[in-house]
C-alpha positions as CSV (number, residue, x, y, z in Angstrom):
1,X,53.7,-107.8,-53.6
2,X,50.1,-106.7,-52.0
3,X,50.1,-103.3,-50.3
4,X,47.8,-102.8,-47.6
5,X,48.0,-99.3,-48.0
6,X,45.2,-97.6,-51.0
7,X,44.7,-94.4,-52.8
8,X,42.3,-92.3,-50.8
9,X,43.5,-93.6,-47.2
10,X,44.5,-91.4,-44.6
11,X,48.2,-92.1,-43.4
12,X,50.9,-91.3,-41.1
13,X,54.0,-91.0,-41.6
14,X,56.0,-92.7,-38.7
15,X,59.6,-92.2,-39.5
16,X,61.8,-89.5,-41.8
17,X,61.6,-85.6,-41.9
18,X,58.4,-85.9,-41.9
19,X,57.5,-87.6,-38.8
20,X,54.0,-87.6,-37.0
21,X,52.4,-86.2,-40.1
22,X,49.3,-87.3,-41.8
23,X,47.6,-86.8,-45.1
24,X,45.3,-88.6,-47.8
25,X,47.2,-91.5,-50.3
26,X,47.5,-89.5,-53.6
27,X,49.4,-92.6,-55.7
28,X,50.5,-96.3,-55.1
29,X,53.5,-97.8,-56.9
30,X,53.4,-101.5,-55.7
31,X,56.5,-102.0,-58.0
32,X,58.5,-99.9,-55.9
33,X,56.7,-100.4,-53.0
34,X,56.6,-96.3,-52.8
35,X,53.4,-93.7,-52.3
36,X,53.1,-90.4,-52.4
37,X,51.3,-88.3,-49.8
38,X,48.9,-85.0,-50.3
39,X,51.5,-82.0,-49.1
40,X,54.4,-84.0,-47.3
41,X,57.8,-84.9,-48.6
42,X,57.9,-81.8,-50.9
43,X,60.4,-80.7,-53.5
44,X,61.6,-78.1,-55.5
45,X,61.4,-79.1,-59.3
46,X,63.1,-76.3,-61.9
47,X,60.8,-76.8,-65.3
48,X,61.7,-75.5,-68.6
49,X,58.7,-73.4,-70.2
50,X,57.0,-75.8,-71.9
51,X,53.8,-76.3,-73.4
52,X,52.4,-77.8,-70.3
53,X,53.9,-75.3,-68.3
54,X,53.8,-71.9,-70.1
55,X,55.6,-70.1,-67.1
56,X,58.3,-71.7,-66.4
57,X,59.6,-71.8,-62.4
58,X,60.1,-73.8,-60.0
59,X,57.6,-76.1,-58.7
60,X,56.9,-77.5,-55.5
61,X,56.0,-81.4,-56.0
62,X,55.4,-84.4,-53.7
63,X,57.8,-87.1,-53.4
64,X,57.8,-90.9,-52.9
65,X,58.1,-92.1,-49.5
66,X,58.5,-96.1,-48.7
67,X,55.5,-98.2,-47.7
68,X,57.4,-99.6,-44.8
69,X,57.5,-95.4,-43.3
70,X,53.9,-95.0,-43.3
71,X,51.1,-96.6,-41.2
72,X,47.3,-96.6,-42.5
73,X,44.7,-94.8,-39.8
74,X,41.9,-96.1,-39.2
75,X,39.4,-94.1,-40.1
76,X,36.9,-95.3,-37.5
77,X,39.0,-95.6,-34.2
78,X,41.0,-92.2,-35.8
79,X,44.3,-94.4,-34.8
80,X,47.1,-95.9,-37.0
81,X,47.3,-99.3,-36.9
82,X,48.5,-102.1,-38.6
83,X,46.0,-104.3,-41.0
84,X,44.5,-107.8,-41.0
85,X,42.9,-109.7,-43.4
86,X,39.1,-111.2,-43.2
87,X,36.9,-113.2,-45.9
88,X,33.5,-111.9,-45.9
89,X,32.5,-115.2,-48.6
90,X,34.7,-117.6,-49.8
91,X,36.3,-115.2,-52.6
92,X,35.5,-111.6,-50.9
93,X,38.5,-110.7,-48.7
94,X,38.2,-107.0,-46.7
95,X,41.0,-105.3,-44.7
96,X,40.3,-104.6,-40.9
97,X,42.0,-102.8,-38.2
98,X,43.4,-104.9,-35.6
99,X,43.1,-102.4,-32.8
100,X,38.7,-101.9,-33.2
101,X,38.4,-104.6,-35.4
102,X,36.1,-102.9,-37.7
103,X,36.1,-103.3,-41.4
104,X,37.8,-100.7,-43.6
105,X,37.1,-101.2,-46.8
C-alpha cells in the first residue's frame, strides 16, 4: 500500500481527540497504515528501571494515529490538501498538491 504521507511532513490531524492540530511526521508504518506525530496523541507509559531507563517513571510517549485521520499541508500554499501524482521523466514520479499545484517533493 503507498502512503502519500512521509517522515518530515507537516500534518493535520482532521478527526479524533486531537482534532485541528498539526505537527511534523515523526514515523511511518505502511504495514499498518499508522504514523505517529511530534507531541499529539500522547500517553502515559509506566517503565521498569531499566538499563535504558535508570529512573524509572512514567513517560509521556506518542501514539499511532491512522493515515486515513490525517491530511498532509502543503507546505507552499500552508493548506492541507489531498495529493496527486505527476511524472517529471518516464520513471521520476513527484507528489503535488492539488489545490496550488506546486510540486512537494
Amino acid at each position: 500500500m503507498g502512503l502519500r504521507i512521509k517522515k518530515g511532513d507537516t500534518a493535520l490531524v482532521i478527526t479524533g481527540k486531537e482534532k485541528g492540530k498539526k505537527g511534523r511526521v515523526i514515523k511511518v508504518d505502511p504495514s499498518k497504515g499508522r504514523l505517529i506525530i511530534e507531541g499529539l496523541n500522547i500517553y502515559k507509559k509506566h517503565m521498569k528501571p531499566s538499563r535504558k531507563y535508570t529512573q524509572g517513571g512514567i513517560l509521556d510517549k506518542e501514539g499511532l494515529i491512522h493515515i486515513s485521520n490525517v491530511m498532509l499541508v502543503c507546505p507552499k500554499c500552508n493548506k492541507p490538501t489531498r495529493i496527486g501524482n505527476q511524472f517529471l521523466t518516464e520513471d521520476k514520479k513527484v507528489r503535488v498538491c492539488k489545490k496550488c499545484k506546486e510540486v512537494i517533493d
